[in-house]
N, C-alpha and C positions, 0 to 999 in steps of 0.2 A: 761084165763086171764094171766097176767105176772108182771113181776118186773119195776118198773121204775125207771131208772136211770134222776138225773134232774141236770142240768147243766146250766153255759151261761158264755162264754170266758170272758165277764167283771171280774167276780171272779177271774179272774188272774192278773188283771189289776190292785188291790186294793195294793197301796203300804205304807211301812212302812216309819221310818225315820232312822237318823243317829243314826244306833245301834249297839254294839260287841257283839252277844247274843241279851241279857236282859241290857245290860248298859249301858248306854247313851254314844255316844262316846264324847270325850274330856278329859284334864288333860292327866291324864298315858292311859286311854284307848283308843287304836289305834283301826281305823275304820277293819274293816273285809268284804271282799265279800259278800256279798248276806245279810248282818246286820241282821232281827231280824230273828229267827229260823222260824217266819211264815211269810215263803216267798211261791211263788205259785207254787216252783217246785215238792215239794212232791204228792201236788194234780193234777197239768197236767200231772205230770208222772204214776199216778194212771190211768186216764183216756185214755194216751197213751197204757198203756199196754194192758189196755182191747180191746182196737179196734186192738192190733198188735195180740192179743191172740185170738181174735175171739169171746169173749163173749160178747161184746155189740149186736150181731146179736141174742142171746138169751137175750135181754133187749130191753125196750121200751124206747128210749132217746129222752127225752124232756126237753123243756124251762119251764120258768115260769114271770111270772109277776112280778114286784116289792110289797111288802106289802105296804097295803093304810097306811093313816096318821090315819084314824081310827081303824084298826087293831094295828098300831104301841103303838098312845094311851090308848090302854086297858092293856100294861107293861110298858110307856115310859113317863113321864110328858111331858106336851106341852113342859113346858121350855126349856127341854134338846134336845128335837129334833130340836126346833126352833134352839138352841148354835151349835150343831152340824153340821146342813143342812149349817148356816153362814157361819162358818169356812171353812168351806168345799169347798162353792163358792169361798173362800179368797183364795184358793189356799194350804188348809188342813192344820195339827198342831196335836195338841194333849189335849184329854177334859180328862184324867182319868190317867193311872195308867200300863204303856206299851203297848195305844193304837195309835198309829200315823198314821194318813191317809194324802192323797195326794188328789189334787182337784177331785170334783167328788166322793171321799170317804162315803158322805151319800148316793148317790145313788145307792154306790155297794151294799152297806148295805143293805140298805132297798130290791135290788134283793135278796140279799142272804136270808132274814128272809122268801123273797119272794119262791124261792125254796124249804123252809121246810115247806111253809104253802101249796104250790101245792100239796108237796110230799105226807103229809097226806091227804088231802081233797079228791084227789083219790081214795087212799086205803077206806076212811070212806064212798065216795061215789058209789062204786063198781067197778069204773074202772079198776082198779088194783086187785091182792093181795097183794104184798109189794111196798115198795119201798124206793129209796135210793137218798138223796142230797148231790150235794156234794159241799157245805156251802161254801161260803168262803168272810169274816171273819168271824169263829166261833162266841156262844152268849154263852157258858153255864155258863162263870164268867159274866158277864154283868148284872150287877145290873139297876134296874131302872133309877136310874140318875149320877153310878157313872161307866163305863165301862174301864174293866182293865183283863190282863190277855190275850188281841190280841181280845179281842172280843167288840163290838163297840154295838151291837145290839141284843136282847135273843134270838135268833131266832127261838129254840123250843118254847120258851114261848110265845112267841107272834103267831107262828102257834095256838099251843093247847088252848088258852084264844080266837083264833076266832074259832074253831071248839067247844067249848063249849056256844059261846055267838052266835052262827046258829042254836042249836041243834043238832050238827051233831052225837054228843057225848056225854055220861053223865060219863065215869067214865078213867082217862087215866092213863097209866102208865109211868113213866116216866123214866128208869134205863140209869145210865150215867157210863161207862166203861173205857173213856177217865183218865189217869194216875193221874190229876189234880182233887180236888173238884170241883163238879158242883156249886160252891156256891152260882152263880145267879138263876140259876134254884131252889134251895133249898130256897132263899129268897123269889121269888114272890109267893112260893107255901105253903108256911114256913105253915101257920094258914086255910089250906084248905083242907077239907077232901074226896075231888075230885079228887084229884091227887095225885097219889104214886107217891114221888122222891125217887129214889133209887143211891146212888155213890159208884162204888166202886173203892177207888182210892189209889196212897201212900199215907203213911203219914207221913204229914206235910213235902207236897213237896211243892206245891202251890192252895190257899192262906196258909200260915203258921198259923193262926190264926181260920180257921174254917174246917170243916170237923169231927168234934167229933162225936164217936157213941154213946154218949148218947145225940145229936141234935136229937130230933123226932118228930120235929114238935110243935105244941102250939094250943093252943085253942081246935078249932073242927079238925083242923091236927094233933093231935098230935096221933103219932105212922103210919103217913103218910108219915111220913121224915126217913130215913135209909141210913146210914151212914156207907160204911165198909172198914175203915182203913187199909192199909195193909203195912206190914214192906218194903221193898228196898228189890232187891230179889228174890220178891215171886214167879215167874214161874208160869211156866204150869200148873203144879197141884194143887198151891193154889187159882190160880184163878178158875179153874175149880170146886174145890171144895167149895170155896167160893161162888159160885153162885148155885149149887144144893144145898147145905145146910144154903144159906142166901136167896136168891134172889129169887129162885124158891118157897118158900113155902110164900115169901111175899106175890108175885103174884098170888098164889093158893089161898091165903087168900082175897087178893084185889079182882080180878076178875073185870080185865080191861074191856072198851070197843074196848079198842087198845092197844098196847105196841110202845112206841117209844122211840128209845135208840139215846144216846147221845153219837156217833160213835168216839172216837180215838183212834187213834193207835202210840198213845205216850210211850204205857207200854211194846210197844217192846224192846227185847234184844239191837237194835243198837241207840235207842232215846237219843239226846243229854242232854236232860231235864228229866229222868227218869232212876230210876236202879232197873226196874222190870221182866227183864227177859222172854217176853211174847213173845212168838215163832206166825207166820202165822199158824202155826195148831192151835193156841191157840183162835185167832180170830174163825177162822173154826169154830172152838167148841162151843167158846159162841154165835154166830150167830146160830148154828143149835140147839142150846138149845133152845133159844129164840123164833127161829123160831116152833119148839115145841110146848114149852109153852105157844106161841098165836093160835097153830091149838089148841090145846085141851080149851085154857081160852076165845078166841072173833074171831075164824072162822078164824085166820089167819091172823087179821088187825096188820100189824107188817111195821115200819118206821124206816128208820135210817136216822142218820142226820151227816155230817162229822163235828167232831169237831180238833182238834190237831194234830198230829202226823206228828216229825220233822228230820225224816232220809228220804232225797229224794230216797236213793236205796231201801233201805226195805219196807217203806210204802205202795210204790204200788205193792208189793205182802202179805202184811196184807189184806188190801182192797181187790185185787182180791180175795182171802181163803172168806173172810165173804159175797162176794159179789157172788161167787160160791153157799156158801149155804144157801143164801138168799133167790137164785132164782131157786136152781137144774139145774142148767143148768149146762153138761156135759162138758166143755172146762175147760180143769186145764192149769194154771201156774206153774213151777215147783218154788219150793222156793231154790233158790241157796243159801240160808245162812243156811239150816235146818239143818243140820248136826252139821255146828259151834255152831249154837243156842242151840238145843239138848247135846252138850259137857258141856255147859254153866250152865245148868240148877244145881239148888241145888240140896244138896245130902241130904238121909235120916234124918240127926239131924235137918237139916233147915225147910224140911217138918215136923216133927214133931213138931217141932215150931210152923208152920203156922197153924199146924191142930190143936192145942191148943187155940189160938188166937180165932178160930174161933168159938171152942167149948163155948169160953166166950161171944162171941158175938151172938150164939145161945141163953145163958142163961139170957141176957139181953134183945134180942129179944122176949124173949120165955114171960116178962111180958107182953105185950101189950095184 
């Protein structure tokens, strides 16, 4: 079997509105080329590379459907998709909180949640061993009815809520790597002991207000939510270490029936909206953790999902590194920043820092 790469040119098509960054343009702030950082070149350049690189011929690339309105319904109230779908027809606007689409904007949508709910249902239905979407507009901020953060639609959550409402699956994980808290992904999952969410992100980059590791969820979830804050910074090594000694023993504990990570590559060294220092070997590494961790936890059911990452040059060789060892497939890309990246990296007091950090969030972990 093989990796599947899921795609559909509309995803490039989803446009933003009049924005410098994240700020509305008007007043003192003057408009900028390309306005909000989630624009589609970072991802068509991802995919570009791979067909110029040769690895999509060790990839299975495919379409996918749009998600039904009853798939949508089991994360989305009627109301808000009904507001949405309108607007939408009117010629697009903005329902939330840095989300602006253009006409046609719920339909992307709904492809895009569509692509992550292929991407799994594959992998859980044997087709595949992994595989990879690549989202566009992201969902992992996207709350039920108030979407914000570039994401319009949950799109993992509304996969994984139809693969457990078919059977397909009883037990999923959810680890979100992207720079940013998952916090919509952590809400619909908040009270549910079905699903590990796991983030590991900066803190208090975005949302400013949520991402705490002591959020562990509530109810029958509670110690299903994990939360792993990380300083500005933190590199190579603290991510790395951060996840064999946070991440990996969640998941040993959990004992997925799939693993589906919530893909960004915002936490790279060159991201305009992160100062985490996260090198293309860095991806590599938590990718073939990962990938790891689901041969030995659930035969290998391993999903990524694209969410953020806003440097068009460097992204698409993030992407490629994780996307290499997602699938083993032998075609590299060389990474022309790695050297600079590697210069970059913090020195020993900062790692000791991190590696403190995290011996505490061991120790609070270590209650559940």
């Amino acid at each position: 079997m093989a990796t599947g790469f899921y795609w559909d040119e509309h995803c490039f098509w989803h446009g933003g509105g009049n924005y410098a960054m994240t700020l509305p343009v008007g007043g003192l702030v003057q408009p900028v080329q390309g306005g909000l950082p989630e624009n589609p070149e970072a991802k068509r350049r991802l995919l570009n590379l791979i067909r110029v690189s040769g690895l999509d011929k060790h990839l299975s690339l495919r379409g996918a459907d749009p998600a039904t309105e009853e798939e949508l319904l089991r994360v989305h109230p009627r109301g808000y998709l009904r507001e949405f779908r309108e607007l939408s027809a009117q010629g697009g606007g903005e329902l939330g909180l840095r989300t602006p689409f253009g006409q046609g904007g719920y339909e992307i949508a709904t492809l895009s949640a569509g692509l992550a709910r292929a991407a799994l249902f594959d992998v859980l239905n044997g087709e595949l061993d992994s595989s990879y979407a690549l989202s566009r507009p992201p969902g992992h901020h996207c709350l039920p009815e108030f979407p914000n953060g570039f994401c319009l639609l949950a799109n993992i959550s509304i996969a994984v809520e139809a693969a457990l409402a078919e059977g397909l699956v009883g037990r999923v994980a959810v680890l979100d790597w992207d720079v940013h808290h998952g916090n919509g992904t952590e809400a619909i999952f908040y009270d549910r002991a079905e699903v590990l969410t796991i983030s590991m992100h900066q803190e208090r980059n975005y949302p400013l207000d949520t991402g705490d590791a002591e959020d562990r969820g509530a109810g029958a979830g509670f110690g299903a939510n994990m939360n792993i804050p990380l300083p500005p910074g933190t590199g190579h090594f603290g991510y790395l270490a951060a996840f064999d000694r946070l991440v990996l023993p969640a998941l040993e504990r959990f004992r997925p029936d799939v693993i589906v990570v919530a893909c960004g590559f915002d936490a790279c060294a060159i991201d305009p909206l992160s100062r985490m220092l996260a090198s293309a070997e860095t991806f590599r590494a938590l990718t073939a953790r990962t990938r790891a961790a689901a041969d030995d936890l659930c035969d290998g059911r391993l999903v990524l999902v694209h969410e953020g990452g806003y440097s068009e040059v460097y992204v698409p060789f993030c992407g490629h590194a994780a996307l290499e060892a997602l699938s083993g497939a032998p075609t590299r890309a060389q990474d022309p920043l790695a050297e600079t990246v590697a210069a970059r990296q913090p020195g020993p007091r900062h790692d000791r820092m991190v590696d403190g950090l995290i011996s505490d969030l061991e120790d609070l972990f270590g209650s559940t």
